[in-house]
C-alpha positions in Angstrom: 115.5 90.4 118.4 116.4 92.8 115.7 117.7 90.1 113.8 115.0 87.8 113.9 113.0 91.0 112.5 114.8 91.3 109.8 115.4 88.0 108.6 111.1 87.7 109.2 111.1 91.0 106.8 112.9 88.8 104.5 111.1 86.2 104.6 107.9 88.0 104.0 109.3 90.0 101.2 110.4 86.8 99.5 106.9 85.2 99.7 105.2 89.0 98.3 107.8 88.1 95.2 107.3 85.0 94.8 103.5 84.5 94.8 103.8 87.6 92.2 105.7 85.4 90.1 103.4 82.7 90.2 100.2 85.2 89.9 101.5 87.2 87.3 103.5 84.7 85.4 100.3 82.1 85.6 98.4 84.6 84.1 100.8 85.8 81.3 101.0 81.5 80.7 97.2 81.5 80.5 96.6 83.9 77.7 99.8 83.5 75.9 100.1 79.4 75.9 97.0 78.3 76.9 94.0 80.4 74.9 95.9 79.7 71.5 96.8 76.3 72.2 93.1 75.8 72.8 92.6 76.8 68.8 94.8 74.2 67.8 93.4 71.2 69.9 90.0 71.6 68.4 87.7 73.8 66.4 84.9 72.7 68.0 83.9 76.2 69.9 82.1 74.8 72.8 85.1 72.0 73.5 87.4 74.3 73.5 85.4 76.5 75.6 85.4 73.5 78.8 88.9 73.2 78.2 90.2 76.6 79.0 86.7 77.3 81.6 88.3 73.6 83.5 91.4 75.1 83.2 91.1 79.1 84.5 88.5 77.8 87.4 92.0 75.7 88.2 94.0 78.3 88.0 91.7 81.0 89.8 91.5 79.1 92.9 95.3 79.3 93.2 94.8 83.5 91.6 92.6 83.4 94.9 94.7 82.7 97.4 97.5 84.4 95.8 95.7 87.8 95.9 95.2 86.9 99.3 98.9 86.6 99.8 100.1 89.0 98.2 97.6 91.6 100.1 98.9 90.9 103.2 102.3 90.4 102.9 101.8 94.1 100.6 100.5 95.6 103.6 103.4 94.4 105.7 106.2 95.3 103.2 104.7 98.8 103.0 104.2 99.2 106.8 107.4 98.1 107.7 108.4 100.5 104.7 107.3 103.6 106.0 107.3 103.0 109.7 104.2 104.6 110.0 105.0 107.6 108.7 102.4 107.5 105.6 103.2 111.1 104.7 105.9 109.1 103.3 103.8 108.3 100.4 103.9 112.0 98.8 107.1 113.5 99.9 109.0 110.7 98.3 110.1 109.1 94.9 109.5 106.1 96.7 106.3 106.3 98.4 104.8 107.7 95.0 105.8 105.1 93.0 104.4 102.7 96.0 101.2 104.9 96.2 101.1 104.2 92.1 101.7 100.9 92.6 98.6 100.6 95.3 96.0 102.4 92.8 97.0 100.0 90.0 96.9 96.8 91.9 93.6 98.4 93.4 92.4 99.0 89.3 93.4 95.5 88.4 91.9 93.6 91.2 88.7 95.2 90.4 89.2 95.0 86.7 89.9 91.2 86.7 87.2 90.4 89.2 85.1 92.0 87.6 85.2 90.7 84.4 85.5 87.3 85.9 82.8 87.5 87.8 80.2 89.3 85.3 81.4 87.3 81.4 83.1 84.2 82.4 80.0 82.7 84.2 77.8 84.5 81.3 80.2 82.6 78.6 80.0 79.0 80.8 76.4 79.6 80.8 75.8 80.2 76.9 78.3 77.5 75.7 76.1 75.2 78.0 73.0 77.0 76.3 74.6 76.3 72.6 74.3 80.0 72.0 77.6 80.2 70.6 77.2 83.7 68.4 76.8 85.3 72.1 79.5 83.9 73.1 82.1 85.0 70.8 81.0 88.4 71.2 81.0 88.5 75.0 84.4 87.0 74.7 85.8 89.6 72.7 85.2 92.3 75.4 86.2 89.5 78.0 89.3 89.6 76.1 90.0 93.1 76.0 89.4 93.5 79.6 92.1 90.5 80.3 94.5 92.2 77.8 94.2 95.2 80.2 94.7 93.2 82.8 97.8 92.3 81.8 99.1 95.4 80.8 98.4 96.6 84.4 100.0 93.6 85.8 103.3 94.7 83.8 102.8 98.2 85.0 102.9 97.2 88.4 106.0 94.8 88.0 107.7 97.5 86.3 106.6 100.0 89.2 107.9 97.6 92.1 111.2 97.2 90.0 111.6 100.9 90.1 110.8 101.2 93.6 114.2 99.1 94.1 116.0 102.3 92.8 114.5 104.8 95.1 114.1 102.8 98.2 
């Protein structure tokens, strides 16, 4: 029986790392490849607009069930972790660096959401509107926010590298 735990603790570690390859790298692909290989398809702003909108609502329903993933199979890593003993996560190198990790997957969940949510159905919406000046400047602070995004989602990777040295 023991066995069959760990190799299910395994298992469930490998599908945590995995889907944060595919969430983090998707969205590293996104803004690195995608948004200025947009610019060089077409100048037409409203174009290129549908292009990468077609694409990201793609990609976010796959973000979606990735977040979902990677919340539960979090949840298990760090309960089979500290074997319910959550003082765990302030008497140790490890369990800080965990509780760290927590906060700034809590930030960036509510970060990317956010902005999702609030400019990228505002920027659909003017683009379909032709209002194209309003646009640009919502998608400047859209971009800053998703540029903070990813610096978070680095953070975290480096944070659950680390943890491999204290664990």
């Amino acid at each position: 029986m023991t066995a069959l735990i760990e190799y299910a603790d395994i298992i469930i570690l490998w599908i945590h790392v995995f889907t944060a390859i595919f969430f983090v790298g998707g969205s590293f692909f996104i803004w690195l490849v995608v948004m200025p290989s947009s610019y060089k398809i077409t100048d037409d702003e409203k174009f290129r607009t549908k292009i990468v909108g077609t694409i990201g609502k793609n990609f976010a329903f796959f973000t979606n069930i990735s977040v979902i993933i990677l919340i539960f199979t979090g949840l298990y890593n760090m309960t089979w972790y500290l074997g319910g003993d959550y003082s765990t996560l302030y008497n140790t190198i490890y369990g800080q660096i965990l509780l760290a990790k927590i906060i700034l997957v809590a930030a960036m969940l509510l970060l990317m959401y956010g902005n999702n949510i609030y400019h990228g159905k505002r920027i659909m919406n003017l683009v379909n509107d032709g209002k194209m000046d309003e646009v640009r400047r919502l998608r400047k602070r859209s971009h800053y926010l998703s540029y903070i995004t990813l610096f978070l989602m680095a953070l975290i990777t480096l944070l659950a590298a680390a943890m491999e040295f204290f664990g």
